[in-house]
C-alpha positions as a printed Julia matrix, in Angstrom:
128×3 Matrix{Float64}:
  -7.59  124.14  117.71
 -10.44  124.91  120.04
  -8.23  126.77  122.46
  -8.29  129.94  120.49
  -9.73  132.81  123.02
 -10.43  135.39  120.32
 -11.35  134.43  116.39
 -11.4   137.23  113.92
 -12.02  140.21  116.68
 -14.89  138.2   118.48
 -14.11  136.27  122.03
 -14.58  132.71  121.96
 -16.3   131.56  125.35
 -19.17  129.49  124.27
 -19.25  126.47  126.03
 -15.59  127.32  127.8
 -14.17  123.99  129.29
 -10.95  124.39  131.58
  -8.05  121.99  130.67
  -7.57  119.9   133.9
  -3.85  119.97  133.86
  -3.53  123.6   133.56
  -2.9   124.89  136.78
  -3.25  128.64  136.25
  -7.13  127.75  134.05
  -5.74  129.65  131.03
  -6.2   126.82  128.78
  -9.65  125.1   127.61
 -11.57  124.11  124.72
 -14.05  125.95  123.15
 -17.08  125.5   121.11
 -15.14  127.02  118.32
 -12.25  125.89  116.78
  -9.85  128.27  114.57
  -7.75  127.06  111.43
  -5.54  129.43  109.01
  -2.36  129.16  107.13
   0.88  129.32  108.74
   4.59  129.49  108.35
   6.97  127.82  110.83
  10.08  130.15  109.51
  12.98  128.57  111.34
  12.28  125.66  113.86
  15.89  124.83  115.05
  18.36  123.43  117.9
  22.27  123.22  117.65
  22.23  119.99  115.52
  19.13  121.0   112.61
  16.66  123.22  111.1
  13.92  123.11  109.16
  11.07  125.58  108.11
   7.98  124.59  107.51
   4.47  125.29  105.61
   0.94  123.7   107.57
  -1.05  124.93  104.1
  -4.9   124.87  104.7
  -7.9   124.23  101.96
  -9.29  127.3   102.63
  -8.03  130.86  101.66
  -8.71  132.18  105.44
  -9.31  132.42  109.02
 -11.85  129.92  109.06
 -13.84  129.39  111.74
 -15.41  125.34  112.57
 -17.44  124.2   115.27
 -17.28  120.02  114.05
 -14.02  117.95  115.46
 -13.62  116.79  111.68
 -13.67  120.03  109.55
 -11.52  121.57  112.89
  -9.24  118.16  112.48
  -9.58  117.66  116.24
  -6.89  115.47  118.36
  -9.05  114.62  120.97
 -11.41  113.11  118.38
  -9.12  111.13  115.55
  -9.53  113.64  113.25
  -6.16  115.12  113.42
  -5.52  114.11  109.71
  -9.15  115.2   108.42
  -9.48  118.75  109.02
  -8.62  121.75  106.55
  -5.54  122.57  107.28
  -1.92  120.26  107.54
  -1.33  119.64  111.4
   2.11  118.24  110.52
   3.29  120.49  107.3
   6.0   119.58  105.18
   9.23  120.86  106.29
  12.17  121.65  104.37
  15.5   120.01  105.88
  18.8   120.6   104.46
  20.31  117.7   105.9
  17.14  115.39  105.0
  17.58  116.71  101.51
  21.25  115.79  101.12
  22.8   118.87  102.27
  24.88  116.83  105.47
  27.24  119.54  105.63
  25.22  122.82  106.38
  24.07  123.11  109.38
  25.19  121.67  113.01
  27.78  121.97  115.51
  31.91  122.7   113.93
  34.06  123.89  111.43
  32.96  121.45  108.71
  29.21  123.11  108.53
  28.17  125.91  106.2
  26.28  127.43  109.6
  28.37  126.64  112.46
  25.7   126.77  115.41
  28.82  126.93  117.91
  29.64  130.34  116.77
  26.75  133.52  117.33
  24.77  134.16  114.37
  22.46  136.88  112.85
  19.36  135.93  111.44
  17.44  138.34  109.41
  13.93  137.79  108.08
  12.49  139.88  105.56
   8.65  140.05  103.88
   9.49  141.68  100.51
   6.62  142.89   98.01
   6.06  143.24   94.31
   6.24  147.05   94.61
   8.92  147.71   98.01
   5.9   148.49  100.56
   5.87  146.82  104.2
């Protein structure tokens, strides 16, 4: 995306363009666009969940300046840049698990009753 304000410690306001719809002119494109891994742990509601990987082609923070290395909307290059816009989630239900997760009794996670969700980064040798 080319509304990243800072890449890799250095501001990004070359060629700053506001984003008509934004009322308070906090969002814009820039000339530089920003693409890295990422890890969408838990993206959930009452009725699913899923988590899901966007993996990239590069090993990174990379920085592009071209709409089809950056995989830029606005240009039809969503699907061409070097990372995965969409990702590939992992769905319990979708992957035949129908009684896990949603709203009752009958689930495994019952999202009518409070939960605690813990998330934990563990290493090879016990350091943070």
């Amino acid at each position: 995306p080319h509304d990243i304000k800072f890449i890799d410690g250095e501001a990004n306001t070359i060629d700053w363009k506001p984003n008509p719809k934004d009322q308070s002119n906090n969002m814009g494109a820039r000339k530089y666009g920003a693409c890295c891994a990422e890890m969408d742990i838990w993206e959930a509601n009452s009725m699913a969940s899923a988590f899901t990987p966007h993996t990239c082609s590069t090993e990174k923070l990379f920085r592009c300046s071209d709409p089809v290395e950056c995989g830029d909307n606005d240009s039809g290059n969503r699907y061409d840049g070097v990372c995965d816009k969409d990702g590939c989630d992992i769905n319990p239900y979708r992957m035949g698990n129908i009684d896990f997760y949603g709203r009752g009794d009958q689930y495994a996670v019952n999202t009518l009753k409070p939960m605690v969700v813990v998330t934990q980064f563990l290493t090879h040798d016990g350091t943070d």
